[in-house]
SEVEX-451639 format. One record per residue (C-alpha): residue in one letter; y, z, x. Coordinates in nm, 4 decimals, decimal comma. Example, Ala and Ser with C-alpha at 12.3 -4.5 7.8 and 13.67 -1.06 7.14 Angstrom:
<rs>
<resn = A | v = -0,4500 | w = 0,7800 | u = 1,2300>
<resn = S | v = -0,1060 | w = 0,7140 | u = 1,3670>
</rs>
This chain:
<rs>
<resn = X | v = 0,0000 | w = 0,0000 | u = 0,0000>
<resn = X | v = 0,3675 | w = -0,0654 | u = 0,1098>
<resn = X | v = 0,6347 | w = 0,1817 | u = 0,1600>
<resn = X | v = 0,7485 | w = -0,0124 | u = -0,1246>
<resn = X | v = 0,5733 | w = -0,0112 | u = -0,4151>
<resn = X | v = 0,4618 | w = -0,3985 | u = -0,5457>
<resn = X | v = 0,4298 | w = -0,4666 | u = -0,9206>
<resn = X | v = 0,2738 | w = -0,7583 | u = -1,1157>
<resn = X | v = 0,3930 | w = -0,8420 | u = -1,4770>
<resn = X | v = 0,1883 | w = -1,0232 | u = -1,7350>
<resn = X | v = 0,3807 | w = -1,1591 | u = -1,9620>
<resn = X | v = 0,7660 | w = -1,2380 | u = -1,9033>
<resn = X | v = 0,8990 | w = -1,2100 | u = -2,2540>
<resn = X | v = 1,2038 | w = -0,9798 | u = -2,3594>
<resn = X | v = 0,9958 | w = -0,6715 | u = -2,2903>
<resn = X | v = 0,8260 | w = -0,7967 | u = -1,9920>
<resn = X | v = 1,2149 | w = -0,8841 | u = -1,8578>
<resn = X | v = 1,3144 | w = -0,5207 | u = -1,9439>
<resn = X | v = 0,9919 | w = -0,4284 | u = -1,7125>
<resn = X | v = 1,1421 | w = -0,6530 | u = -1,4091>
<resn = X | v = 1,4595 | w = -0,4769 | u = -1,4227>
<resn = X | v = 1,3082 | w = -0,1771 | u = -1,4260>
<resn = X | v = 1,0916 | w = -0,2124 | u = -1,0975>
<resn = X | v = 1,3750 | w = -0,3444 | u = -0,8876>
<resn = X | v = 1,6656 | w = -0,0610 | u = -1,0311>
<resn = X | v = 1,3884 | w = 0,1816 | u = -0,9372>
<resn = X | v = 1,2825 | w = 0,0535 | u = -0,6191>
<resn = X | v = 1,0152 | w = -0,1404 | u = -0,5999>
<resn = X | v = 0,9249 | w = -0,5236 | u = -0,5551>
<resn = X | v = 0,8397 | w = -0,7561 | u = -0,8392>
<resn = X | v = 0,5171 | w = -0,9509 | u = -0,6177>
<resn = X | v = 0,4355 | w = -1,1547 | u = -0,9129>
<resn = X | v = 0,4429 | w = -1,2438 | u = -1,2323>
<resn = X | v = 0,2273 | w = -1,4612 | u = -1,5088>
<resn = X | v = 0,3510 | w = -1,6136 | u = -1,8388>
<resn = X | v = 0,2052 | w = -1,8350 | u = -2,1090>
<resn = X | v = 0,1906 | w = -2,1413 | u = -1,8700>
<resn = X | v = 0,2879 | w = -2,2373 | u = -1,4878>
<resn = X | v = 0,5952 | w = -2,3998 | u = -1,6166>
<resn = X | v = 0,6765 | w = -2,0750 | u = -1,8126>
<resn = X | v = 0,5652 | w = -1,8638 | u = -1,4710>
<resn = X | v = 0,7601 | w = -2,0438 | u = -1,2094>
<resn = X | v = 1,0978 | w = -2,0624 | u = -1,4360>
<resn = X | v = 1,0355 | w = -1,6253 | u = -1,5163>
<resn = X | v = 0,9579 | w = -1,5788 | u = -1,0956>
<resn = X | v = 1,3291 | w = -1,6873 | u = -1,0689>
<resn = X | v = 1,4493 | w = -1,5387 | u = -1,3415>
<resn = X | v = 1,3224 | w = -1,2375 | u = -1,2528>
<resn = X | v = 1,3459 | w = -1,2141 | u = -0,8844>
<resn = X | v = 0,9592 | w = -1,2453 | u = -0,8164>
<resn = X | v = 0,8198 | w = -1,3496 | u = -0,4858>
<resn = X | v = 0,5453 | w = -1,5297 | u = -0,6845>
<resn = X | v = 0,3839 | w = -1,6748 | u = -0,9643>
<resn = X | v = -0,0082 | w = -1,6756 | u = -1,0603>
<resn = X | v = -0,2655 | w = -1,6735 | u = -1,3545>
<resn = X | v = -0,2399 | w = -1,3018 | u = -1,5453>
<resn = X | v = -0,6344 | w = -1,2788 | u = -1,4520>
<resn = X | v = -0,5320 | w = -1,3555 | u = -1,0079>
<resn = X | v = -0,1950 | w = -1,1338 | u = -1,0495>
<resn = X | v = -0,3674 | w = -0,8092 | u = -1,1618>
<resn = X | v = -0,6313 | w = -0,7936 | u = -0,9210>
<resn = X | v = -0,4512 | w = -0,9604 | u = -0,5862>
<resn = X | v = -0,4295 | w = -0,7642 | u = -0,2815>
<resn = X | v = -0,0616 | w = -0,7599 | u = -0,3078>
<resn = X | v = -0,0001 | w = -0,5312 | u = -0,6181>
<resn = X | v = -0,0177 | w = -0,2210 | u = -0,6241>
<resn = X | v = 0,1008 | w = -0,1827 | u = -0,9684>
<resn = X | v = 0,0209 | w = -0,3764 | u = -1,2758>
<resn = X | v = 0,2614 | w = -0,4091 | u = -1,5766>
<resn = X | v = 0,0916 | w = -0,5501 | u = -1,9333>
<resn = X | v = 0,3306 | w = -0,6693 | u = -2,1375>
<resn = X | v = 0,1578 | w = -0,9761 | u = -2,3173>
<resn = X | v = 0,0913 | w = -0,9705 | u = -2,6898>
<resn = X | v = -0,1867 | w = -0,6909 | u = -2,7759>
<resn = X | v = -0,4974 | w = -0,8560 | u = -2,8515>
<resn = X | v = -0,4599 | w = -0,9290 | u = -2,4445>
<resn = X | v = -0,4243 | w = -0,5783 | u = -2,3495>
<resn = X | v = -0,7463 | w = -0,4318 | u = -2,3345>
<resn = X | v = -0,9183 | w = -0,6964 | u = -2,0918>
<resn = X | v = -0,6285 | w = -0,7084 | u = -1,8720>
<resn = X | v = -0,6213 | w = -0,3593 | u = -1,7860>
<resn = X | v = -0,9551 | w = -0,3168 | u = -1,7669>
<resn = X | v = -0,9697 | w = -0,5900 | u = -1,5021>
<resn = X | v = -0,6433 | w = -0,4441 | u = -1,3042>
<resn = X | v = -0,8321 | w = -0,0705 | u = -1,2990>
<resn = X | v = -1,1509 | w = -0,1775 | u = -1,1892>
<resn = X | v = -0,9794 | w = -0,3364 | u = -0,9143>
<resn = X | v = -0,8124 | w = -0,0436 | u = -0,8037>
<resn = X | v = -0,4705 | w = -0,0841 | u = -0,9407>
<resn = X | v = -0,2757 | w = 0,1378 | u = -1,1459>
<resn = X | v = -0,1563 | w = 0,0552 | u = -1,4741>
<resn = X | v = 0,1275 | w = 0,0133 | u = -1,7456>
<resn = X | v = 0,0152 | w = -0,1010 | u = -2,0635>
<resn = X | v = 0,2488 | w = -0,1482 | u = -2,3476>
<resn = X | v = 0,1578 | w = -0,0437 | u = -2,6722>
<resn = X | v = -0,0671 | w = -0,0414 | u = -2,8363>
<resn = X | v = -0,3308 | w = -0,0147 | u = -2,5568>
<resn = X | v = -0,5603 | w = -0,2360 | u = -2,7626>
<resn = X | v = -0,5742 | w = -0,3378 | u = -3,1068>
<resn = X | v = -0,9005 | w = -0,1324 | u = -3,1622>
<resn = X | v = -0,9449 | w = 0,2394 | u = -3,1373>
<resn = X | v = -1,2712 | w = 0,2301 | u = -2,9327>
<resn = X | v = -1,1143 | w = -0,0096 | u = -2,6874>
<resn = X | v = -0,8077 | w = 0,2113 | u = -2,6468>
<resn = X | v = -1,0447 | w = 0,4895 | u = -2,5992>
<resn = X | v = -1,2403 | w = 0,3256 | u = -2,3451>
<resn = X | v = -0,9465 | w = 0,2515 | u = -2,1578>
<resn = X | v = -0,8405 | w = 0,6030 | u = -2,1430>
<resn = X | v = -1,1928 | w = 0,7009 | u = -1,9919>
<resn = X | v = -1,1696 | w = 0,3974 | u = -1,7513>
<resn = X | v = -0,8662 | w = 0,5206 | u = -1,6103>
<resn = X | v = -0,9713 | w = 0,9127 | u = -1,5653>
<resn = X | v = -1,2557 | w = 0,7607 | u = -1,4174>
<resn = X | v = -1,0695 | w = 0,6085 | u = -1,1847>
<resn = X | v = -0,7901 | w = 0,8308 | u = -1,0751>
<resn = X | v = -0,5215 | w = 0,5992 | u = -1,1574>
<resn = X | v = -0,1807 | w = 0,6570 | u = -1,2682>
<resn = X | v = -0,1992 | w = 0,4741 | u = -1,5960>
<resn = X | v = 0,1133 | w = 0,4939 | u = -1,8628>
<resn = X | v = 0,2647 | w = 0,3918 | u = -2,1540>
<resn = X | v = 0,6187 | w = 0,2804 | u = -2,2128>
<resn = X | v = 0,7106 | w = 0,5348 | u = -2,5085>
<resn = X | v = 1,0160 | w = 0,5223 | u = -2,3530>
<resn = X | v = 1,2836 | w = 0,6856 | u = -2,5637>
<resn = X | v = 1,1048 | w = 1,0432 | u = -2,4310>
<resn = X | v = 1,3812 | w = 0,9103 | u = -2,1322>
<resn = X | v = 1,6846 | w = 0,9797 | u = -2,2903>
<resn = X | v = 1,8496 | w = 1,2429 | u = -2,1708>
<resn = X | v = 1,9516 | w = 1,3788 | u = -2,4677>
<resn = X | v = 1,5931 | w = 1,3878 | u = -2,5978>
<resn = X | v = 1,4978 | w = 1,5747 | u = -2,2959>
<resn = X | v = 1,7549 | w = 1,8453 | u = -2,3607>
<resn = X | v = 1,7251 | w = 1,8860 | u = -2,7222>
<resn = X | v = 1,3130 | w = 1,9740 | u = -2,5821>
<resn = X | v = 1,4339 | w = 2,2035 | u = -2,3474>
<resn = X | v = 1,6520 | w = 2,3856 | u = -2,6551>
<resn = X | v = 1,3584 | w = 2,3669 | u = -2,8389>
<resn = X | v = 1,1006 | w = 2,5231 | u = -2,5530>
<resn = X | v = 1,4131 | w = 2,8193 | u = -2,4670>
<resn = X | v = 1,3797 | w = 2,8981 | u = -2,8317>
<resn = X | v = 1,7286 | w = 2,7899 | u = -2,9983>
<resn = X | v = 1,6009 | w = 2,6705 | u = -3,3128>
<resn = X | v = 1,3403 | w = 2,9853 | u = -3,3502>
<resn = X | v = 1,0170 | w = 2,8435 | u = -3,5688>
<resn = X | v = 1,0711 | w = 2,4771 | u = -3,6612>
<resn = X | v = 1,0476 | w = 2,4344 | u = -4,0396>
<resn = X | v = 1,1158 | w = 2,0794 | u = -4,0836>
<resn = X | v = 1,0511 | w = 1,7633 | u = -3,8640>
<resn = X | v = 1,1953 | w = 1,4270 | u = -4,0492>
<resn = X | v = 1,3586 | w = 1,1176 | u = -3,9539>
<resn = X | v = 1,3432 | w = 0,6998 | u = -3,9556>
<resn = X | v = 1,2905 | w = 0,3961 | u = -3,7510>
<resn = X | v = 1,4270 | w = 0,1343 | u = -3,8870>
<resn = X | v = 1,4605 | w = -0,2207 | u = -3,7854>
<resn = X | v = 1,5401 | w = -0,5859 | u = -4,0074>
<resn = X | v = 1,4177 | w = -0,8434 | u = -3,7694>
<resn = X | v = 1,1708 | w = -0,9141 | u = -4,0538>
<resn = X | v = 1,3957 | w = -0,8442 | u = -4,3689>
<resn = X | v = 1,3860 | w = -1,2413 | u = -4,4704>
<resn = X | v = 1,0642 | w = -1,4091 | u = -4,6035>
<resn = X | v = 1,0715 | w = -1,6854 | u = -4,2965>
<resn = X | v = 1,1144 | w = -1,3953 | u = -4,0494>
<resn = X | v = 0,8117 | w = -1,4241 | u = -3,8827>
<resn = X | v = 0,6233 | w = -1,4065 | u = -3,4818>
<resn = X | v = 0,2732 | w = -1,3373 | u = -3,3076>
<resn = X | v = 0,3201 | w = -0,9564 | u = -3,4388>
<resn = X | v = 0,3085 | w = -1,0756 | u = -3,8157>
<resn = X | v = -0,0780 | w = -1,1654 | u = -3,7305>
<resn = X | v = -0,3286 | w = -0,9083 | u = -3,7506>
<resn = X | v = -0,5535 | w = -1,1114 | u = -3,4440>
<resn = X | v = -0,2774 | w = -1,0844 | u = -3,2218>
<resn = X | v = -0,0899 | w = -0,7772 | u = -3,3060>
<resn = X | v = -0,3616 | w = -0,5390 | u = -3,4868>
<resn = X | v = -0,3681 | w = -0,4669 | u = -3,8278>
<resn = X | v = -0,1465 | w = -0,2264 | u = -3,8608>
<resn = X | v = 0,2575 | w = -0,3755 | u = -3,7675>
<resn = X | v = 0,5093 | w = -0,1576 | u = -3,8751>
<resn = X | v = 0,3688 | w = 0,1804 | u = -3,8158>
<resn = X | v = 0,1285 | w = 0,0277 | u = -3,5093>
<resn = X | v = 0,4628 | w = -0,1059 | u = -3,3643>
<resn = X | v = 0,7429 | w = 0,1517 | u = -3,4152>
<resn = X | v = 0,6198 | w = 0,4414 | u = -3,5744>
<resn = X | v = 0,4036 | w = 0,5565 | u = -3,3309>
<resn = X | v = 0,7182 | w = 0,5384 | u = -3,1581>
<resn = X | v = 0,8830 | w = 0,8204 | u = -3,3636>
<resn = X | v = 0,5875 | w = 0,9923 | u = -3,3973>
<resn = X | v = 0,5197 | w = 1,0152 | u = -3,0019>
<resn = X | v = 0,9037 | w = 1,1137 | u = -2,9596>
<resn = X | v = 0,8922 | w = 1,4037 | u = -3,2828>
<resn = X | v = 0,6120 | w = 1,5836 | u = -3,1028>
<resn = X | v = 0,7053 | w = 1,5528 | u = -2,7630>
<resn = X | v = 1,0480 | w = 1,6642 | u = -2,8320>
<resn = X | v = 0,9472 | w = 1,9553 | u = -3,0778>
<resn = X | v = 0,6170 | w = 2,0535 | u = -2,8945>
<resn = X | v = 0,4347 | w = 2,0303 | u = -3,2424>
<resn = X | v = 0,1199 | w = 1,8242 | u = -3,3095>
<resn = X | v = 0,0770 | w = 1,6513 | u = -3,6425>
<resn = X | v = -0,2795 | w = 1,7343 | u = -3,7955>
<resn = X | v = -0,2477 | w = 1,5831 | u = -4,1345>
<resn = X | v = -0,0838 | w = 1,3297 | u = -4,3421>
<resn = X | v = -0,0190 | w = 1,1179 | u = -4,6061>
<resn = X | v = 0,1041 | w = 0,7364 | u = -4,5868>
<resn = X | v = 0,1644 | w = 0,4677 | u = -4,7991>
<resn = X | v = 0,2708 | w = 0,0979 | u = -4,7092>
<resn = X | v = 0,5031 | w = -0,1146 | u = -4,7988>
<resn = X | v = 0,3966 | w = -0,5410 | u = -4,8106>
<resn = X | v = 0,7008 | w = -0,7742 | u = -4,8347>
<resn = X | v = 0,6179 | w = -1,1428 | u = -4,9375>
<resn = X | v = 0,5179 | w = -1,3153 | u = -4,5984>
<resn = X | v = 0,2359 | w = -1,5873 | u = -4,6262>
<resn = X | v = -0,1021 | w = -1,4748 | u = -4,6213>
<resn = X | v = -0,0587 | w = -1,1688 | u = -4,3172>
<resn = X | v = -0,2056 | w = -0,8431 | u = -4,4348>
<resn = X | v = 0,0279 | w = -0,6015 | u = -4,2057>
<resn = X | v = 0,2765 | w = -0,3959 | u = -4,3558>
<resn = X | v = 0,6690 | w = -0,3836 | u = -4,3336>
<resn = X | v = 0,7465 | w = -0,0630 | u = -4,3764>
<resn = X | v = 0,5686 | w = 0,2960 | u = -4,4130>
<resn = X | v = 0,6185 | w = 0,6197 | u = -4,5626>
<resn = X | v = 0,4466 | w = 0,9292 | u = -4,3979>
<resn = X | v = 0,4238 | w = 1,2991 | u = -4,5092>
<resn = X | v = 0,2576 | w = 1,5367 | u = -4,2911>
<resn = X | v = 0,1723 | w = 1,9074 | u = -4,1888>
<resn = X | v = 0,1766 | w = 2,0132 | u = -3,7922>
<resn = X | v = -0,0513 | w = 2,2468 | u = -3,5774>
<resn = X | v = 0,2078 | w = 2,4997 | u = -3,5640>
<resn = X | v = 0,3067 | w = 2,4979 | u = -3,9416>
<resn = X | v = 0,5759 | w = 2,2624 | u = -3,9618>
<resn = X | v = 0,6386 | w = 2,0138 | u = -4,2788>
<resn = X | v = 0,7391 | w = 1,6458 | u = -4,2160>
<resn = X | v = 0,7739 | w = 1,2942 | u = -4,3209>
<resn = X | v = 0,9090 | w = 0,9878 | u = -4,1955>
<resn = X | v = 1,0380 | w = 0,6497 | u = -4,2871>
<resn = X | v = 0,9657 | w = 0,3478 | u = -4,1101>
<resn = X | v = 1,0633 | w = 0,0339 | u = -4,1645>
<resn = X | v = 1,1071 | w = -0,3826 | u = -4,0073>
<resn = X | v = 1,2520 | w = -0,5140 | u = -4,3308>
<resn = X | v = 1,5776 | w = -0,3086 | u = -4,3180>
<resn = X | v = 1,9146 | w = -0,5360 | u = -4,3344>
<resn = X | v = 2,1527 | w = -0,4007 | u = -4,1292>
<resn = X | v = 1,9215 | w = -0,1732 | u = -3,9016>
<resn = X | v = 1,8750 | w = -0,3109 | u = -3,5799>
<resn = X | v = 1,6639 | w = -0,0230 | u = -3,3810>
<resn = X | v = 1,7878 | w = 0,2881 | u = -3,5858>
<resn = X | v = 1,4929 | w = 0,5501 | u = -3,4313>
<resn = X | v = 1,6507 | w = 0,9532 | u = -3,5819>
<resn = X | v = 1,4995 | w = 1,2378 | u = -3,5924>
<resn = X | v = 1,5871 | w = 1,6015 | u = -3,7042>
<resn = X | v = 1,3914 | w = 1,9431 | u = -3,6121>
<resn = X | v = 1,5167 | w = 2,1900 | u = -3,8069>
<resn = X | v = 1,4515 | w = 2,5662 | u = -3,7090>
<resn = X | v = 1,5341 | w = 2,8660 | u = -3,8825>
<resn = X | v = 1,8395 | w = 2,9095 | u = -3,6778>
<resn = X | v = 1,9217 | w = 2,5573 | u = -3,5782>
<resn = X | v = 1,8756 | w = 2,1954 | u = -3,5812>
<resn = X | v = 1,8722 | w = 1,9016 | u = -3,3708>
<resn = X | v = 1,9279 | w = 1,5779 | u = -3,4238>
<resn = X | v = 1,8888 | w = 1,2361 | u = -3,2184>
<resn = X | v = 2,0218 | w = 0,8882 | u = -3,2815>
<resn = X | v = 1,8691 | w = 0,6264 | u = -3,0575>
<resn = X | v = 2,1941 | w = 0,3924 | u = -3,1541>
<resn = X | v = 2,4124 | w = 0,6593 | u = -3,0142>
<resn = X | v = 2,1705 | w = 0,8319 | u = -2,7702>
<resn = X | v = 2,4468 | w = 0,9965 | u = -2,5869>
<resn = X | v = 2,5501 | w = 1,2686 | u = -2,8018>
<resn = X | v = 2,2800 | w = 1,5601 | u = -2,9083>
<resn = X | v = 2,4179 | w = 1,6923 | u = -3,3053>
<resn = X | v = 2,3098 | w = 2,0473 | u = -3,3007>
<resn = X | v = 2,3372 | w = 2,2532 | u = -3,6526>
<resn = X | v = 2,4189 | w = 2,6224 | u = -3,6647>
<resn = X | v = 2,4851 | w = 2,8049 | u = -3,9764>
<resn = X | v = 2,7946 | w = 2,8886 | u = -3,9161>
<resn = X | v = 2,9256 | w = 2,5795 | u = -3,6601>
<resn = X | v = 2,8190 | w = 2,2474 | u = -3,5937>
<resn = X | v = 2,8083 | w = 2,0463 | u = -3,2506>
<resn = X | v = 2,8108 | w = 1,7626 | u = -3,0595>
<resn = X | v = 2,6443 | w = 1,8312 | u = -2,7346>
<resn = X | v = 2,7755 | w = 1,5083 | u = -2,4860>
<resn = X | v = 2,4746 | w = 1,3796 | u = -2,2542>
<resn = X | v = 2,5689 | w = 1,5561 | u = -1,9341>
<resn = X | v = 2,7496 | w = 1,8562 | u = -2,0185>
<resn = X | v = 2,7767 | w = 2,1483 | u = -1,8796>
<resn = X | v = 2,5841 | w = 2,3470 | u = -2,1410>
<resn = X | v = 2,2641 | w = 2,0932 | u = -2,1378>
<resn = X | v = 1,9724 | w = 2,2244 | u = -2,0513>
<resn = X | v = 1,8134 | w = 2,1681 | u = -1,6934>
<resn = X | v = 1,5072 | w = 1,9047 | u = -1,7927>
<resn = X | v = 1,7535 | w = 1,6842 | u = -1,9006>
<resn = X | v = 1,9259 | w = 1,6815 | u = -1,5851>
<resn = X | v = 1,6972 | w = 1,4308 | u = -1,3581>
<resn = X | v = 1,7684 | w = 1,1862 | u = -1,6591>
<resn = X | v = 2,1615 | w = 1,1766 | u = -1,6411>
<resn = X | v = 2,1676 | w = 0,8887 | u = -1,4283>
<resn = X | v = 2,5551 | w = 0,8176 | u = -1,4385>
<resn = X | v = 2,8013 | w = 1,0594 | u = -1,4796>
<resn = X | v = 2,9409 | w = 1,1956 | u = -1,8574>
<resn = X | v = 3,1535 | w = 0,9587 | u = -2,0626>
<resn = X | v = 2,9661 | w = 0,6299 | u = -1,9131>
<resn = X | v = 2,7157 | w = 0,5066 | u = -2,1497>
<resn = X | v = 2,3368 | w = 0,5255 | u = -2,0357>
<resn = X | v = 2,0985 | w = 0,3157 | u = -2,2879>
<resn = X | v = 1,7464 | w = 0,1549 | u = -2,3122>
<resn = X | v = 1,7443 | w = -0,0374 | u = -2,0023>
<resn = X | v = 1,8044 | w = 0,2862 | u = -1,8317>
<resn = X | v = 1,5130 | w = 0,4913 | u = -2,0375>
<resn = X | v = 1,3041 | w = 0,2182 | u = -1,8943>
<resn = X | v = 1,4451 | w = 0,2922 | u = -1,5117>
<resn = X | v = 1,3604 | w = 0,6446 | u = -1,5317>
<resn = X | v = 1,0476 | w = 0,5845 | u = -1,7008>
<resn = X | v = 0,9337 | w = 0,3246 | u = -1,3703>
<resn = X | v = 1,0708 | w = 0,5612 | u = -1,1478>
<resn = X | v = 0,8504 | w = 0,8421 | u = -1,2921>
<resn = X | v = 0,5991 | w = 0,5992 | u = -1,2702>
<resn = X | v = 0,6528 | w = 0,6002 | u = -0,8871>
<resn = X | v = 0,6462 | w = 0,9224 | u = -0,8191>
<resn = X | v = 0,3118 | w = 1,0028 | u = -1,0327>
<resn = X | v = 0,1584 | w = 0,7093 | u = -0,7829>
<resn = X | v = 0,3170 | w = 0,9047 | u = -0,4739>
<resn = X | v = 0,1308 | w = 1,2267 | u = -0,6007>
<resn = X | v = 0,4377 | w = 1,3959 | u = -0,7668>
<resn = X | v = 0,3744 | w = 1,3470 | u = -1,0941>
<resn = X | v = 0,7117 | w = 1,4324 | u = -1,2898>
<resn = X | v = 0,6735 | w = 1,6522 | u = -1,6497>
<resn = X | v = 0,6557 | w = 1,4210 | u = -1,9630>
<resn = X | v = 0,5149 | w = 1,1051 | u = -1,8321>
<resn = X | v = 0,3131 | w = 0,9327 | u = -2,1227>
<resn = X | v = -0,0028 | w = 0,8273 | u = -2,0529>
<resn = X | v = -0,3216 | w = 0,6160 | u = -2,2002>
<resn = X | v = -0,3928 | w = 0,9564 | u = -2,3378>
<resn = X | v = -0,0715 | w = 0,9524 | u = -2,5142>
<resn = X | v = -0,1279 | w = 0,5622 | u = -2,6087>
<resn = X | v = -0,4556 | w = 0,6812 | u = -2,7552>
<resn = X | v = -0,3219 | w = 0,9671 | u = -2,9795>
<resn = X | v = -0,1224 | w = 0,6444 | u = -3,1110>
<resn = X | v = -0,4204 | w = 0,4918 | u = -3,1539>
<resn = X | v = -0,5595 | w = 0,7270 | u = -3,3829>
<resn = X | v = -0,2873 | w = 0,8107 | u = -3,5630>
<resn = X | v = -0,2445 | w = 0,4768 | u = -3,6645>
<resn = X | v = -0,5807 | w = 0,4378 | u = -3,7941>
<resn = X | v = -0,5106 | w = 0,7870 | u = -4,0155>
<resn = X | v = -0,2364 | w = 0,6340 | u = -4,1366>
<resn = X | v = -0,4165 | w = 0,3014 | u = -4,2736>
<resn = X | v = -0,7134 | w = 0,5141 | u = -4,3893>
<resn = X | v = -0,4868 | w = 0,7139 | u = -4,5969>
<resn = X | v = -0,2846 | w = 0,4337 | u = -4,7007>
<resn = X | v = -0,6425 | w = 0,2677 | u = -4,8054>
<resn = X | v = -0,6862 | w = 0,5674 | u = -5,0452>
<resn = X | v = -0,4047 | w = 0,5405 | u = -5,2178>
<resn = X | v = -0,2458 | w = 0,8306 | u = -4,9724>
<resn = X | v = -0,4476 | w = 1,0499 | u = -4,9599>
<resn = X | v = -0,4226 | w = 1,3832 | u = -4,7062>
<resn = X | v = -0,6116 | w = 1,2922 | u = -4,4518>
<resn = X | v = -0,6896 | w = 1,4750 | u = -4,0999>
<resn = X | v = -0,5808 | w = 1,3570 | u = -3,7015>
<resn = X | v = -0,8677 | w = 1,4131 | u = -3,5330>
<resn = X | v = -0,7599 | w = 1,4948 | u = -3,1539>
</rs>
């Protein structure tokens, strides 16, 4: 291994871009990268400052990586990583690891087996804000939380023509909204509030588009391990929400709130005053800290989640591994929430039970 550390990216999309930027902002080299065809590959290598270009199934097992980064569409997931590990590379897999449960699963085992550093991008746990309305949490602000509730909202698919690979249940797995973005508030809400959900209830929303058999939008109740209530909205068919991810825990003696569209103020409720805790103040807690990455009053935002997230990445492969990094484990507890929520949905929702 270099001093260095050299990453491959399958798939050179928007998220696979994001990825690229990432790995040079937090040191490392971008050795190569694979797209959808040569033409595609050689046009992304310049784009995105690669020394190469090479089939996804050379790139993840080539001498010259060290790191592998899966961004393709998910049906692709599971075989790619499997390939990179067994060749000795560590791994970032975007989500969902696979679009079955056993093969996300297996995954997980393959990489405990194999003592790699293996991660998924649930990035907004990267916000500094997030991590300091955690560290509230864990010092005991809010005393018991009572209430965990929030939205993710999006309306790239609020028209009938809206449409891409993730509308089809081969390519993206048969679950799209919650599969896609809930799992995204639902990794954030218990990382955040330390709280494990153990039981819910879901029902889907379908909006007319062709023949596809994924939903637009969910609605989730649930009950936590530590005695909390819950529910969440989630939604791709919202006009006029582009990536609106909020979330309140409310405690008995206060609450916090989050706002991915305005990430760098904390709201925290008291009974008696209200406020708005900047990102990088003085009173913010010290795990939030490492994630401040320019000073108060500039704007940090999803590009720079991702930064801290790859650099985190880093340091886990360098032996420090930093508090909070999600994992295939945490990919898999997506996984098998999502399949809860679709059995539940299936019976009309009905409480059903997370099994860990």
């Amino acid at each position: 291994m270099s001093d260095r550390l050299r990453s491959a990216i399958v798939g050179t999309g928007f998220i696979g871009s994001v990825h690229a930027r990432a790995v040079h902002a937090a040191g490392g080299v971008v050795t190569a990268v694979a797209a959808s065809t040569p033409e595609r590959g050689a046009e992304a290598a310049r784009r995105l400052n690669a020394e190469r270009c090479g089939s996804a199934e050379e790139i993840v097992t080539a001498d010259d990586v060290d790191l592998v980064h899966i961004c393709t569409p998910n049906h692709l997931h599971a075989e790619l990583a499997e390939r990179a590990l067994a060749a000795g590379k560590h791994v970032i897999c975007e989500k969902p690891l696979a679009t079955a449960t056993a093969d996300a699963r297996r995954m997980t085992e393959l990489a405990a087996a194999a003592g790699a550093v293996a991660a998924v991008p649930f990035v907004y746990r990267f916000y500094s804000t997030v991590r300091d309305a955690r560290g509230r949490v864990r010092r005991g602000d809010a005393g018991p939380l009572r209430l965990l509730h929030g939205t993710y909202l999006q309306d790239w698919l609020s028209r009938p023509e809206d449409d891409n690979w993730r509308t089809d249940p081969a390519l993206g797995g048969l679950s799209r909204a919650f599969g896609d973005i809930g799992v995204h508030w639902c990794d954030l809400v218990e990382f955040t509030s330390g709280h494990r959900i153990t039981r819910l209830a879901a029902r889907l929303l379908h909006t007319p588009r062709g023949t596809t058999g994924t939903e637009d939008g969910v609605v989730v109740q649930f009950e936590t391990d530590l005695g909390a209530l819950g529910s969440a909205v989630i939604s791709q068919v919202s006009p006029g929400r582009k990536n609106r991810l909020w979330f309140s825990l409310d405690g008995a003696d206060a609450s916090f709130q989050f706002d991915q569209e305005n990430p760098d103020a904390l709201w925290v409720g008291g009974r008696g005053t209200n406020t708005v805790v900047p990102r990088g103040a003085e009173t913010t807690t010290a795990p939030a800290h490492p994630y401040d990455l320019v000073p108060v009053g500039h704007p940090q935002g999803y590009q720079d989640c991702f930064t801290s997230f790859v650099t985190d990445v880093h340091a886990a492969i360098a032996g420090d591994p930093p508090d909070g990094l999600p994992v295939f484990a945490d990919g898999l507890r997506a996984a098998l929430l999502t399949d809860v929520v679709l059995k539940s949905a299936a019976e009309g929702g009905s409480w059903t039970g997370v099994a860990e």
